[in-house]
N, C-alpha and C positions, 0 to 999 in steps of 0.2 A: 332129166338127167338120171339115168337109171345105168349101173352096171358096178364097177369093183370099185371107182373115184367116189360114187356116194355112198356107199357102205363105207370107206375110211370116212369123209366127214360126219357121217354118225355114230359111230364110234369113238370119235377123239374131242366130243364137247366137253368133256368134266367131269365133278360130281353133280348129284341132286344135293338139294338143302337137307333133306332127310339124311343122305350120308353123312353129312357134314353136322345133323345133329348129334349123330349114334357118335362121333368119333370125340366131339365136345364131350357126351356123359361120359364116355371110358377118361378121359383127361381127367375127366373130375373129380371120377370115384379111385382113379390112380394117385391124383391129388389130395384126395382126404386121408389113404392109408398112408400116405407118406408121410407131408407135412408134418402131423405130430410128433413121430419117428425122431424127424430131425429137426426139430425145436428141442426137446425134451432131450437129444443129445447136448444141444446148444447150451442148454444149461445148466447140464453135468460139465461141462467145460468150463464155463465161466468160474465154476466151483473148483475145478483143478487148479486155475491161472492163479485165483486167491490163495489155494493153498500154499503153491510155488513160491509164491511171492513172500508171502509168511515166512515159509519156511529160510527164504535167501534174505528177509531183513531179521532174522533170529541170527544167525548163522556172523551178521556184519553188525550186531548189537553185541554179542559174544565177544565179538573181535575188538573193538571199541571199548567192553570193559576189562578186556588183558589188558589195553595197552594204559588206558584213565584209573580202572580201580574202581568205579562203579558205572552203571548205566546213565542214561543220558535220561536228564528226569522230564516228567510232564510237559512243564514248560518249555525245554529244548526242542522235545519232540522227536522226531525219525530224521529232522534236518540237521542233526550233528552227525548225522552220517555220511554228510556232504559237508557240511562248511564247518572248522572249526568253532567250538561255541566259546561264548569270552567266560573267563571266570577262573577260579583255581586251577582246574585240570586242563587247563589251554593249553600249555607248555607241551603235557603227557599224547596229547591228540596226535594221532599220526595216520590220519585218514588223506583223503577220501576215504570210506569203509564200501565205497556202493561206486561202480561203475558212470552210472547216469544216474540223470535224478529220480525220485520217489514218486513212481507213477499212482495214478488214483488206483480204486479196485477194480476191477472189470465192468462193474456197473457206474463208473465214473464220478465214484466220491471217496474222499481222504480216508485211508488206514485210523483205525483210532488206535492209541496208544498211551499206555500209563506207566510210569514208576514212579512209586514199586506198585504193581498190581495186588489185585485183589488173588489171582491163582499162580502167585509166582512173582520172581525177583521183576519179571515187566510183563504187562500186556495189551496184546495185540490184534486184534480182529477188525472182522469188514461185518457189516452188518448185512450181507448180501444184496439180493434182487429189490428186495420192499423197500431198504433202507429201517428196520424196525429191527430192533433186538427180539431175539428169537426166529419163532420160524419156522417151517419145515421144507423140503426139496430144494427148491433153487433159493427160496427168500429165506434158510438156514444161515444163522451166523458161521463162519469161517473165522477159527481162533486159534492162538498159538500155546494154548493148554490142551 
């Protein structure tokens, strides 16, 4: 078979494996300068989300002690921001103070919260990515001093 019919079927077999390695390493080497890029944005975000966060149960603990007279102590917690708590100031309560309930932090564990705190009338942080007090970059405590 020799004429214009077998020049198309040799022509339109494919690639070789050799193309098909060159076009893997460019994936790769496109894949290594990326990836990091956007992990390391990943993580600056999760850090925003905590601040946010902070910053919106500061905002509904404020609110909460106009309307009680003091904050909502240790043992109550950040859940008298949603459910009235029993005791003296139950009457004064006039929450919910928080739309829905108190999400974990971005890395999926409880806000910790004190009053009276050690840097202020209460305090409030996530202990970031490690879950360890301290830290630097993403495993940075996020706090509301």
């Amino acid at each position: 078979m020799s004429g214009p019919q077998s020049r198309v079927q040799r022509t339109a077999r494919g690639f070789t494996l050799l193309e098909l390695l060159v076009v893997m390493v460019i994936i790769g080497l496109l894949a290594s300068i990326v990836a990091p890029q956007y992990f390391s944005q990943l993580g600056k975000s999760n850090s925003k989300v905590a601040k946010a966060q902070i910053e919106a149960f500061s905002q509904a603990l404020d609110q909460y002690r106009l309307d009680v007279g003091q904050y909502p102590t240790t043992e109550q917690g950040l859940v008298a921001l949603r459910a009235m708590p029993a005791g003296a100031w139950a009457g004064k309560w006039q929450g919910p103070y928080l739309k829905r309930d108190i999400p974990a932090d971005p890395w999926g564990r409880a806000y910790l919260y004190q009053a009276p705190g050690q840097h202020g009338d209460f305090d409030l942080s996530s202990t970031g990515s490690d879950g360890q007090p301290g830290g630097q970059g993403e495993a940075a405590d996020v706090t509301s001093w």
